[in-house]
N, C-alpha and C positions, 0 to 999 in steps of 0.2 A: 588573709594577709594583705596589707595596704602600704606601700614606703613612700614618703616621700621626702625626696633627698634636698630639694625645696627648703620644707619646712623642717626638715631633721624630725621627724617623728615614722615609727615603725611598729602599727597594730598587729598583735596576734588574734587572726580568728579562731577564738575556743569554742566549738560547735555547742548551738543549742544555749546561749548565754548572752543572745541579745547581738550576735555577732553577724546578723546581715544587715541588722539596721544600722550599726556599725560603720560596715563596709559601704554602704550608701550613702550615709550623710559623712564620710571622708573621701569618698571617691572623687571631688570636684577638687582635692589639694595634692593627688594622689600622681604619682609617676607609673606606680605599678598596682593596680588593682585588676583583683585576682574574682571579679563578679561579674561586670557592665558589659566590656568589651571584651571580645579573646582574640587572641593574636597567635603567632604562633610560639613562641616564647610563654607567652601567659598560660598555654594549653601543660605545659610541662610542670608548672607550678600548683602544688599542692596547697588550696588556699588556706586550710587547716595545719599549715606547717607549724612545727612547736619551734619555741627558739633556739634549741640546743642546735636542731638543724641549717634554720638559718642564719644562725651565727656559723657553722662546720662551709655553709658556701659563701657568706661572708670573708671570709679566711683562706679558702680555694680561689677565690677572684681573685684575692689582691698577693697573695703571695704565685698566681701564673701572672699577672702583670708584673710584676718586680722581677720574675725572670726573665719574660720577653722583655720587657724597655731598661733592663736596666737601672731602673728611676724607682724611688717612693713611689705607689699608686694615689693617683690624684682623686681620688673618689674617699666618700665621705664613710668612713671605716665603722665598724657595727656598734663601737663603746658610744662614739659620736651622736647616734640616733637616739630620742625619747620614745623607751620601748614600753607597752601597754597593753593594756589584754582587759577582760573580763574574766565574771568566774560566778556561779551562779549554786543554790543549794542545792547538792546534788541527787536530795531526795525529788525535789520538784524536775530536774533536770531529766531524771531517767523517764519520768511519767512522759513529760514533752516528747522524750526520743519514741517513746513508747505509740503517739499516740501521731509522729512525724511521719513514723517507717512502716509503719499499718501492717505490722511483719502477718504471712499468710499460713496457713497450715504447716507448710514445709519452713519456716521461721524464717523464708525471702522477705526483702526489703520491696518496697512499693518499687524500686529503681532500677531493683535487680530485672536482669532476665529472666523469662522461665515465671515471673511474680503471677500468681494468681489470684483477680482482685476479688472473685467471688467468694475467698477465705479469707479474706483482710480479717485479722482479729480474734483467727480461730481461738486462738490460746491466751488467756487471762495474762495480764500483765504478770505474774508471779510465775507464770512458766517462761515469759518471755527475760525474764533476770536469771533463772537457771538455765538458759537457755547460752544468753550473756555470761554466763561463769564459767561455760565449757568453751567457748567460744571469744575471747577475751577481744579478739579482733573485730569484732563486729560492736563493743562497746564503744562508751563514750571516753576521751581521755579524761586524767584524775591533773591537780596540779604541778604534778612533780615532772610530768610527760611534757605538759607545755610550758612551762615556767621557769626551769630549772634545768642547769650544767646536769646531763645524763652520766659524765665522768668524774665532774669535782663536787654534786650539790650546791654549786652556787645560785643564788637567782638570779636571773637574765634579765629579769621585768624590773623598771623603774616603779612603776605601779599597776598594779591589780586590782579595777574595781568592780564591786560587785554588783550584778544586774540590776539588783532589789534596790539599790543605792546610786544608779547609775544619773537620772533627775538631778539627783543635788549632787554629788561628786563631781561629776564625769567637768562638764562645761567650764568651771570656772578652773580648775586645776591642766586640762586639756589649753586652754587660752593665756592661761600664768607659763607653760612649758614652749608656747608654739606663737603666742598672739593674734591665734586662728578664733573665733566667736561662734561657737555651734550651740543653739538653745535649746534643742529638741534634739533628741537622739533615739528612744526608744520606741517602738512599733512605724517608723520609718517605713516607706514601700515604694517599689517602684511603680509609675506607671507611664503606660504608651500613649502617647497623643500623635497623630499623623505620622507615626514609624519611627517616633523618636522616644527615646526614652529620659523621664523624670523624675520627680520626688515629690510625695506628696507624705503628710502627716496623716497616718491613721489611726483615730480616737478609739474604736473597735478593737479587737484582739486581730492577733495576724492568723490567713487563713488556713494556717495548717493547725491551729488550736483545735481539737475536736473533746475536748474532755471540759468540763464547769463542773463538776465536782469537786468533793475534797481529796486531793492525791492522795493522803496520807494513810486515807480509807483504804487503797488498793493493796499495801505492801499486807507480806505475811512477813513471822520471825526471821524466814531465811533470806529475804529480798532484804530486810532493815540490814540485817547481817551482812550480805551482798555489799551495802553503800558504806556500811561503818569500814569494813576490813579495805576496802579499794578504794577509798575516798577521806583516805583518815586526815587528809593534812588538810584538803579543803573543808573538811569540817572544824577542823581544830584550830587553823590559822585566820578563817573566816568567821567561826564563832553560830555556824552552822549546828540547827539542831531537825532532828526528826520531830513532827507536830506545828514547827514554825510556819 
């Protein structure tokens, strides 16, 4: 997540969709970014937040300051923000998580405690989706989680673009909203020069890519089934297909 109250713009990071490069190449207009620096405030912040919630502390802020002061809240209210996100197909999507979290024999995350790297992989990505079906919390979220009123179904997002598409949407549409000029946005990376941190454009893949084959290769019936049943909207509103 990135606000800046600045520029009136408010990204959603949707994990695994292009959303650290993101988060880096917005972080220089940003009031509140949830990557670079941590503060103690920012440690509290979930930088994966969906908007249903942060529109719920949106609405907790300003309705505790209208009680203490008495006053309208002078801060710029959540309708006000150009809200934005990503969203990526979430056949290719699970393969990345798949090949991010290098889950180990006991199906631990590389990040978890307890991780065992000498089993990084034990289990074929096809156990690692039924794995993900019993365990819904250890998944990736679908549209509906980040994009969308959890109680009225509305959408939150002014726009939704999609990773595959990000090059030609994203810049000129992001600059028509903000009159901010970002020309490079995808594989984006930080790096350190004398204890400081930068940005540099990387032409490579980013280095937690560990797979160059064809994803689509990996699923079995019941993983395709896995993304169609749990992923229906980002496929159908996105125009998402398996083999794409």
């Amino acid at each position: 997540m990135i606000i800046s109250a600045e520029h009136k713009f408010l990204f959603v990071s949707n994990p695994k969709c292009g959303s650290t490069s993101m988060r880096i190449a917005l972080h220089p207009y940003a009031d509140l970014v949830t990557l670079l620096q941590r503060t103690d405030q920012q440690d509290k912040v979930n930088h994966h937040a969906p908007l249903y919630l942060i529109k719920k502390s949106f609405d907790k802020v300003f309705a505790e300051e209208a009680v203490e002061t008495g006053e309208q809240p002078k801060g710029l209210p959540f309708e006000q923000y150009y809200r934005f996100g990503t969203i990526r197909n979430p056949f290719k999507k699970l393969v990345s998580w798949y090949f991010f979290v290098r889950p180990d024999k006991e199906f631990n995350f590389f990040s978890q405690e307890g991780y065992d790297t000498d089993s990084a992989f034990k289990h074929h990505f096809n156990d690692f989706i039924d794995h993900l079906a019993n365990n819904v919390q250890k998944s990736l979220p679908h549209y509906e989680y980040m994009y969308v009123d959890w109680e009225t179904g509305e959408d939150l997002a002014n726009d939704v673009f999609k990773l595959e598409e990000l090059g030609e949407t994203f810049s000129d549409k992001f600059k028509e909203q903000t009159n901010i000029d970002i020309p490079k946005v995808h594989n984006l990376r930080l790096k350190n020069e004398n204890g400081r941190l930068g940005v540099q454009f990387n032409e490579d893949a980013p280095d937690n890519v560990k797979f160059t084959g064809n994803p689509y290769d990996l699923y079995n019936d019941n993983s395709i089934n896995y993304v169609e049943q749990n992923f229906a909207t980002d496929l159908s509103k996105f125009n998402y297909e398996f083999g794409q």
